[in-house]
N, C-alpha and C positions, 0 to 999 in steps of 0.2 A: 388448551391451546398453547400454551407457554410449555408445553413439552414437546409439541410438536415445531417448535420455531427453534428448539435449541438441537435438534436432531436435525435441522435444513442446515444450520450455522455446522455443527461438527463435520454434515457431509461436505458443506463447502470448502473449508478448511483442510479436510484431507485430501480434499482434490487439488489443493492450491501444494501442497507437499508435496505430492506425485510431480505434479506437471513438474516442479521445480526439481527433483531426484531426476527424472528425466531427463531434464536442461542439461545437466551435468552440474546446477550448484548446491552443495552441501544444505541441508538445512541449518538452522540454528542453534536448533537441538543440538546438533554433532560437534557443533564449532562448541559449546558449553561443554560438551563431553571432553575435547582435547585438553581444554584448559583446568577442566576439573582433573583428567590424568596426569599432565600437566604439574600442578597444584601440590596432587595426593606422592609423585614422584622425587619430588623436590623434599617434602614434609620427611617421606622415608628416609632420602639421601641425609637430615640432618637429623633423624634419630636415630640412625647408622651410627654416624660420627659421634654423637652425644654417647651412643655407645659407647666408641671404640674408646671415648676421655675416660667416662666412668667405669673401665673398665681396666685401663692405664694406671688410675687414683686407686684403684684396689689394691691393685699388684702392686704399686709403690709404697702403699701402706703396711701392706703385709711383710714387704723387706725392710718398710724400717722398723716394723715392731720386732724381727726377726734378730734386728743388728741391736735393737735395746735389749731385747732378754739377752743374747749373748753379752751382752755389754754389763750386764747386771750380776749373769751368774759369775764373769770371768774378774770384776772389782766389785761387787759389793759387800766386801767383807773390810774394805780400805781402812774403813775408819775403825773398828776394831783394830786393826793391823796397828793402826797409827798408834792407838793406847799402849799396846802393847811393849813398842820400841823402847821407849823412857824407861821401862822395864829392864830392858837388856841393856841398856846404857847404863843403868844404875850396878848391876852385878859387871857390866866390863870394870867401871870403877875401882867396884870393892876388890874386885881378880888384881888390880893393877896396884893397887897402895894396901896390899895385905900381903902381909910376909908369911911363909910358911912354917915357921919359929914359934910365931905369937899363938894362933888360931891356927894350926892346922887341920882341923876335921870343920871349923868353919869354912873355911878356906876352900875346903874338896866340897864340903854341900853346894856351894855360890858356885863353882866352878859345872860342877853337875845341871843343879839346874839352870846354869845360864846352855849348856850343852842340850838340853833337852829343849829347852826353848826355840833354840836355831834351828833344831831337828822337826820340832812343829811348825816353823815359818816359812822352811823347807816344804814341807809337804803342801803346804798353800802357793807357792812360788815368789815366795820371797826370798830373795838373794843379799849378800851385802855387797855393796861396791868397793871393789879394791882400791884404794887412793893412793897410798903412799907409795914414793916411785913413779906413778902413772903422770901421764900431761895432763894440766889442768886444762877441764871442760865446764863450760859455764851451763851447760844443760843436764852435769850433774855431781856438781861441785861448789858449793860457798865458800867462797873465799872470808877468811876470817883478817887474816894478814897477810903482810908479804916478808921473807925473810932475804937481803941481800947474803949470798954466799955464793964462793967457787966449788964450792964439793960437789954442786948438782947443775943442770940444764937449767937456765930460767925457765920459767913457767910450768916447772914440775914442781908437785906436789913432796913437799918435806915431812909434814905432820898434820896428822888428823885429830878434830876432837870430839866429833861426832860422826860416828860414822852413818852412809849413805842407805838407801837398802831401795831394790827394784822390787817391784811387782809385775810379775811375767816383766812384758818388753815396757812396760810404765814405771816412771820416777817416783814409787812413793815420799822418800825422804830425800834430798842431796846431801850430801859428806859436807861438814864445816871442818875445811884444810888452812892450814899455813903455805902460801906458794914462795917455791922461789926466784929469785929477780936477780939479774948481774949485778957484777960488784962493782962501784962505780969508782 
């Protein structure tokens, strides 16, 4: 019997749906459907978006690993470089207070390999900075002293004592210059 009462109840039921599709108003079923579309449309619209961020964070990532490898292969050889300089500071030295009387075939060896040195630092893009003569610039120029004199423009550079050296368009070392300053 209890099957047969649940088979009166379902027909009732559907009859009660009819009548009311009839009526013209929605069941409630459908009203549950809109707002489950609803729901499921909204959901899409922000794993859309979630997308479009995580997908922004990629491609932002991938240009900045982009700009460090360049960044790496174009200085990182800096600090070698840097060893190196005290190097060729040392043989301009010995060029400068060695007379060619005394030590001459010493004289040409220092001379040589200080030339082949530049010619190697050259081919990595190191340059020296020209100083002496030039206007002193504080973004690639230490100033050691200042020398009042009329021979030259204030703020130009009279004497170097270490010289400067670039790395492509970067400051490896600044030049330690003596500037000059009017005569008072």
């Amino acid at each position: 019997m209890k099957h047969k009462d649940t088979v009166e109840t379902l027909e009732i039921e559907d009859s009660a749906v009819e009548e009311n599709t009839l009526n013209g108003a929605a069941p409630e079923v459908g009203a549950s459907l809109e707002e489950q579309l609803a729901a499921k449309e909204k959901e899409a619209r922000e794993n859309w978006d979630r997308f479009l961020r995580e997908r922004a964070d990629l491609e932002n990532y991938r240009k900045r690993v982009g700009r460090e490898k360049e960044e790496l292969l174009n200085y990182g050889n800096k600090s070698l470089l840097e060893e190196i300089l005290p190097i060729i500071d040392n043989l301009e030295r010995a060029l400068a207070h060695g007379s060619e009387d005394e030590l001459g075939a010493v004289i040409e060896g220092v001379r040589m390999t200080h030339a082949m040195l530049l010619t190697a630092l050259k081919k990595f893009n190191v340059t020296p900075i020209e100083a002496v003569g030039a206007p002193f610039d504080s973004a690639f120029h230490q100033a050691m002293a200042q020398v009042p004199t009329d021979q030259q423009e204030p703020n130009t550079i009279v004497e170097e004592y270490q010289r400067g050296y670039m790395l492509k368009d970067r400051l490896l070392r600044p030049s330690m210059v003596t500037v000059a300053t009017a005569v008072k």
